[in-house]
N, C-alpha and C positions, 0 to 999 in steps of 0.2 A: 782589631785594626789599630797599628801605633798611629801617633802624630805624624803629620807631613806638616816640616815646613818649606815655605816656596818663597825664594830668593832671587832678587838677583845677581849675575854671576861673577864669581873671584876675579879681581883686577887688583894691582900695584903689590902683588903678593900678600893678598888680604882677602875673604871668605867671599869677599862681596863689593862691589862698587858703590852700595848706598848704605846712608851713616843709620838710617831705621834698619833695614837687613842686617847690618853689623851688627849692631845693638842685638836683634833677639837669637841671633846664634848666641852670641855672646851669652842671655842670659838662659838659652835653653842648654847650653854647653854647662853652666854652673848648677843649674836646678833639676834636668830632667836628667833621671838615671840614663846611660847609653844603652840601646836596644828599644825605648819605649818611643825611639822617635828619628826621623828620620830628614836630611836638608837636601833638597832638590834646587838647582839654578834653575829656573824659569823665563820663559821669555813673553810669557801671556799675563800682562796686569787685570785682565776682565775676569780674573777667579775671583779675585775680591772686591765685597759691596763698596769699598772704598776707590775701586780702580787705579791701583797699587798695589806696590809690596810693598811689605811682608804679609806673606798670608799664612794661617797655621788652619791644615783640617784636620778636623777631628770627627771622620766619620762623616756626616753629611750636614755639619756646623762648620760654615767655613768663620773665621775669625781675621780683623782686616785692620791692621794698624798696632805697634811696639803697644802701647797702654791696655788694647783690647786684648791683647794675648797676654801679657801679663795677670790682667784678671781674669782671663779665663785660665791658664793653668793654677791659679789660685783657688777658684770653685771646685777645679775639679779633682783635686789633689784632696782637699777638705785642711788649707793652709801648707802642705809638707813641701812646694813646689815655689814657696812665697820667700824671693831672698831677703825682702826687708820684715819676717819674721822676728829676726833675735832684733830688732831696734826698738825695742820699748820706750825709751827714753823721750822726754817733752822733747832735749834738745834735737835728739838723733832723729826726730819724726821731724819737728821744723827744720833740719837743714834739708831731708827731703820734698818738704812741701815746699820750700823757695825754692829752689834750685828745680825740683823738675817739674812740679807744677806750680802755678802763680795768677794767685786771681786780680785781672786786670781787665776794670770797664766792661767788667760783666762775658768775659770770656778767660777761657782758659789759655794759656802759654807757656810754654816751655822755654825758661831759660836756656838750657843746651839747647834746643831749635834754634829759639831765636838769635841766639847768637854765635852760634857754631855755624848754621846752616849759609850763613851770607859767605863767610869766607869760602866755606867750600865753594859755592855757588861761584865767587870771582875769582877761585884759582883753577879751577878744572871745566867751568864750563863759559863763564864770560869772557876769560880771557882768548885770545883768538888764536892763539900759537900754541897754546898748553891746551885748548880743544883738540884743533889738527891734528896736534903730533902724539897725542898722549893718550885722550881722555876719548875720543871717535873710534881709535882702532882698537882701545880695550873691551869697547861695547861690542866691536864688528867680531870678537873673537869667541862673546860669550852669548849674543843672540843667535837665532835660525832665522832662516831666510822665511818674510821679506821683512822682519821685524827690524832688520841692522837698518834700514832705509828713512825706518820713523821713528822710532823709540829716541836714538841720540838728538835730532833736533828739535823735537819735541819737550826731551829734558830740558835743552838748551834753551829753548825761549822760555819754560818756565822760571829758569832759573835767572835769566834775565827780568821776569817780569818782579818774581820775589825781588830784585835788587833795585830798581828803578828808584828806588827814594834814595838810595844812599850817593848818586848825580859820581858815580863810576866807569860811566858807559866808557873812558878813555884806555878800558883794559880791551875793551872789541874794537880790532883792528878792520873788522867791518865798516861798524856805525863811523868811523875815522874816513875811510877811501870814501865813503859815501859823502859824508861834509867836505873833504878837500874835492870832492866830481862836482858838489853843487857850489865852492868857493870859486874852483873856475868860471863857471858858467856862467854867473856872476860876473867876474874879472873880464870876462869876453865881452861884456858890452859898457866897457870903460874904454874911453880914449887911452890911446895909448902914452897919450903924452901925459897924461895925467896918472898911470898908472905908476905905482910905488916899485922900486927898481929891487927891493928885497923881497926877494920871495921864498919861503920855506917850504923842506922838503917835508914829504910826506913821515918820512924816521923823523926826522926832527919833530916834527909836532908829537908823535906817539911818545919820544922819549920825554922830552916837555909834560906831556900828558900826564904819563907814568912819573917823573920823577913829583910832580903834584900831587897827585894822588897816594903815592907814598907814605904821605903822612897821615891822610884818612885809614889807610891798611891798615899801617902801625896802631892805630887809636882802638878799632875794630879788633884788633888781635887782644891789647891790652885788656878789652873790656870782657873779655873771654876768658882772658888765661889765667888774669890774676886772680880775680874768685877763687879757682881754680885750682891755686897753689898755695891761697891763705888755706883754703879746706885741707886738701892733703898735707901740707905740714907735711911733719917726719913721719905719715903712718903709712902702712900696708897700702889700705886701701882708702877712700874719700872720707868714710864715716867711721873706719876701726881696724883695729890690727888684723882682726881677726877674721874676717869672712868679708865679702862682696855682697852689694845692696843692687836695685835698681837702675840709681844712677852710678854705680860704676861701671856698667852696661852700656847707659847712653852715652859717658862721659869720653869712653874709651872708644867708641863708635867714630865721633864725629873728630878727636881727637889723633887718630890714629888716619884717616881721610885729610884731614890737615896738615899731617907729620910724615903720612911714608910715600905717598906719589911722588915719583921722581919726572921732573917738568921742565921745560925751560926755564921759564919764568918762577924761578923757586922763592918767591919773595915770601911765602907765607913758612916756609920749612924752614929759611934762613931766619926768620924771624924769631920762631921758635926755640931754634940752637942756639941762637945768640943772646935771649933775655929767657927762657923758662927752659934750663937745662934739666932740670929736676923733672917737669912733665916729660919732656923725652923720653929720659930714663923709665920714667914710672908705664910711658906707653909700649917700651921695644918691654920690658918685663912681662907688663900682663896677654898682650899680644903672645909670647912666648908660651905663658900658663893656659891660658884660655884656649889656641888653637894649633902650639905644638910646632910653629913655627911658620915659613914663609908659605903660602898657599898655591897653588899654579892652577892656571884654569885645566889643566886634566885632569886632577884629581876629582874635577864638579864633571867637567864633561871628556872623559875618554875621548872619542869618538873626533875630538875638533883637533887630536895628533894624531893619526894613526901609528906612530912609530914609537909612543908613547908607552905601549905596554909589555913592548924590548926592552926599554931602557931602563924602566920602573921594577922589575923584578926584586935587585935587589933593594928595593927603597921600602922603609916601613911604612905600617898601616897608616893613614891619614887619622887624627885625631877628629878628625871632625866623621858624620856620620853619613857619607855624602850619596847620593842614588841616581845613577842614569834619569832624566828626565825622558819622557815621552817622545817620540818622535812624532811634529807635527805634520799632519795630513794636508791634503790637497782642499779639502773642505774646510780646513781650519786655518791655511795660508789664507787662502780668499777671503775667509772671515775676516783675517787680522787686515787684509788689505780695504775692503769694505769701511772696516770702520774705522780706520788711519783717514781715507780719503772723506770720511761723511762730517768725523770731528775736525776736518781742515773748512769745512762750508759753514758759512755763516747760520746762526741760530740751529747747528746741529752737533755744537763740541760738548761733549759729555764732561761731567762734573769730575774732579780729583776732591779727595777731602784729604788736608794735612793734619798733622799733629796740632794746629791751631783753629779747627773748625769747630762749630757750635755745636752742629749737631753728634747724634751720638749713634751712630752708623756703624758700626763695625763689627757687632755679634749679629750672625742673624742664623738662624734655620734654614737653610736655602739650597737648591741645588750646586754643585759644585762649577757650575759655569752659569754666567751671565745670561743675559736675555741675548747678547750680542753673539755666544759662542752658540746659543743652543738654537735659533732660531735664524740664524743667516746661514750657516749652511745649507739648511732645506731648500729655503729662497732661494738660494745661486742653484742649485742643484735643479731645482725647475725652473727657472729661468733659462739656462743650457738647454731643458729638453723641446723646451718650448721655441729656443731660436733653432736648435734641428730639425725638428718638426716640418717649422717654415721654410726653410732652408729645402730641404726636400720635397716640398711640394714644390715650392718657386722651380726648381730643378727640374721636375717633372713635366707642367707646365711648357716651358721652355725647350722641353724636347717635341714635344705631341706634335705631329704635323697638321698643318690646318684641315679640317674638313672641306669635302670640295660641292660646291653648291649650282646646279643648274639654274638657265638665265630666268627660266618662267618663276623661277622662291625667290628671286631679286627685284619684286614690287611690278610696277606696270610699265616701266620703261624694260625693262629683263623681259616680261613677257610681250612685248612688242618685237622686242632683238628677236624673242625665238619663235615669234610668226612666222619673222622673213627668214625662216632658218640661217641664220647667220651664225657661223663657224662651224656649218655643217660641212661647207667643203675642203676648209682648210684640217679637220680632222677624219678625213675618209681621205686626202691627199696622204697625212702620214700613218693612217694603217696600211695600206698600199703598199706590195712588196718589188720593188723597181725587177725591171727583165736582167735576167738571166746573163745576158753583151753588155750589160752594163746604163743604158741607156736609159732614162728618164723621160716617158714621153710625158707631151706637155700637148694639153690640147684647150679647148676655147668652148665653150658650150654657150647657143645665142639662140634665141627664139627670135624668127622672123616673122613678121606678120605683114600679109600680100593683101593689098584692098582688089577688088573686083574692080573690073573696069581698065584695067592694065596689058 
């Protein structure tokens, strides 16, 4: 059995919507012969013990996070798999240990995370207009249903929450309407005469916002790009003319997410074209090498154009290696709804581990599905049998007609009624078949009793 690896799916004519999926297409595109492996768009992050993608399986070793698969097709290759092989050099090893990894305060971090990941973060998903219009429908194209429902807002507040130190929130035209609903409300309990006769509109304050913030972007782009552009210099690639490392991988990933969405809000693309031409160039190049050009979500998922495979005839093979994903079951919707709904309740949202987290999670020996895939379907599935069950009996129940019960079984008041025979006459009145003329006789029955003496 080859490698699987599980992504998620092509947006902005790119392999993938996330700068980690990018990345290890990217490096399994350079390292891993074609045929010994295989890239599926996914819409289920519970494969991996990280709860995310990228995941790479390998047989029944799932692998969960850019670094863990990296070292694993290194073991298992026996090095032949390893692209920062030919860097022997002190220097060539220290530019890759600053740059992709970085020991700080006793943790690990990724300079490309750290600081690629913010911008993508406030160009595609903080900002409010470039979510809507752009960044929401590329998601709704590439997940199954009921995934489009929570996956996008769930990125979205993560990616808010990553950003919340860097005091940007004026690109979420949300948290904006919010503060100007609660400035009113406010204002409403101002005398009127005393109220300030300038009042600004809702656009104006966002452009206010944004045209301030501006300059924090710009700073955040700087601190990113320039590194960036001392390293590659005149060469090929980051560390040598000659062949692709690691971080040309990640570098390209998160850079090529910054540089090709087209958005309203293009401040981070314009930024790019306008001070680090040279990265552009070096991005639309290896973009070109790496996966053979523009990418379209059909060539990952057929199935989401049906008119797609008219059109594509005569188009050549897709450079990349791409495989029909699974169609998700009715067992495995429910799953995914299950625990969409269970990690929105308090003290029940399940962990994500990023590329900055301690522990070291991401190789394991393990079934290919979570405890969440393997074990909620049963539960929903008897849960069902058991509300039909009920269901049917209640039914049944509700039909049965009562039993009919004589006055003498109805205690000692019931057997006094049926001393006096009582409703003896009124039901010997309707077994009685009236005469024949039609007539109903009616008669009167009295005991008389005659004293003596009369």
């Amino acid at each position: 059995m080859g490698l699987e690896l599980y992504v998620w799916g092509p947006a902005f004519s790119l392999p993938s919507v996330d700068p980690q999926c990018l990345a290890a297409i990217a490096y399994l595109t350079e390292a891993v012969p074609r045929g010994k492996w295989v890239l599926i768009a996914s819409s289920d992050a519970t494969l991996s013990p990280t709860k995310g993608l990228p995941v790479l399986r390998d047989g029944l070793t799932i692998i969960g996070g850019f670094q863990s698969i990296i070292d694993h097709l290194r073991q298992i290759s026996d090095g032949q798999w390893d692209l920062d092989r030919h860097f022997h050099s002190p220097q060539d090893r220290a530019d890759i240990t600053a740059l992709l990894i970085t020991r700080a305060n006793n943790r690990f971090s990724s300079f490309i995370h750290t600081c690629g990941q913010p911008l993508i973060d406030l160009s595609l998903y903080v900002s409010s207009e470039n979510y809507t219009t752009t960044t929401r429908p590329s998601y709704t194209r590439i997940l199954q249903w009921p995934t489009q429902y929570f996956i996008p807002p769930s990125h979205r507040a993560l990616a808010k929450t990553r950003t919340e130190h860097l005091s940007l929130s004026s690109l979420d035209l949300d948290n904006l309407d919010e503060e100007e609903r609660s400035r009113r409300k406010v204002a409403d309990l101002i005398p009127e005469a005393l109220r300030t006769s300038s009042r600004q509109s809702v656009t104006g304050l966002v452009k206010q916002s944004q045209s301030t913030a501006r300059f924090r972007l710009d700073a955040l782009l700087d601190a990113f790009c320039q590194p960036l552009t001392q390293l590659l210099g005149g060469k090929r690639f980051l560390l040598s003319h000659e062949s692709m490392s690691s971080l040309d991988c990640l570098t390209l990933a998160y850079l090529a997410l910054a540089y090709k969405p087209e958005v309203p809000q293009a401040w981070l693309t314009q930024g790019m074209r306008a001070r680090y031409r040279g990265l552009c160039e070096w991005v639309e190049e290896s973009l070109a090498d790496q996966f053979g050009g523009p990418v379209a979500v059909e060539d990952a998922l057929p199935r989401s154009n049906p008119d797609h495979t008219a059109t594509s005839k005569g188009k050549p093979q897709s450079a990349l290696p791409w495989r029909v994903p699974e169609h998700r079951g009715v067992a495995s919707a429910g799953s995914a709804v299950f625990s969409n709904v269970t990690n929105s309740l308090p003290y029940c949202k399940s962990t994500t581990l990023t590329p900055q987290s301690d522990d070291e999670f991401h190789s394991t020996n393990i079934p290919a599905h979570s405890f969440t895939s393997t074990f909620i379907p049963p539960l929903l599935a008897g849960a069902g049998a058991i509300a039909t069950t009920a269901a049917y009996l209640l039914y049944a129940n509700l039909n049965q007609e009562p039993k009919k019960r004589r006055l003498s079984e109805m205690g000692e008041a019931g057997a006094m009624l049926a001393g006096m025979d009582f409703g003896h006459y009124e039901s010997s009145m309707r077994d009685r078949i009236p005469p024949a003329d039609g007539r109903v006789p009616v008669g009167l029955e009295m005991d008389v009793a005659v004293e003596k003496g009369f």
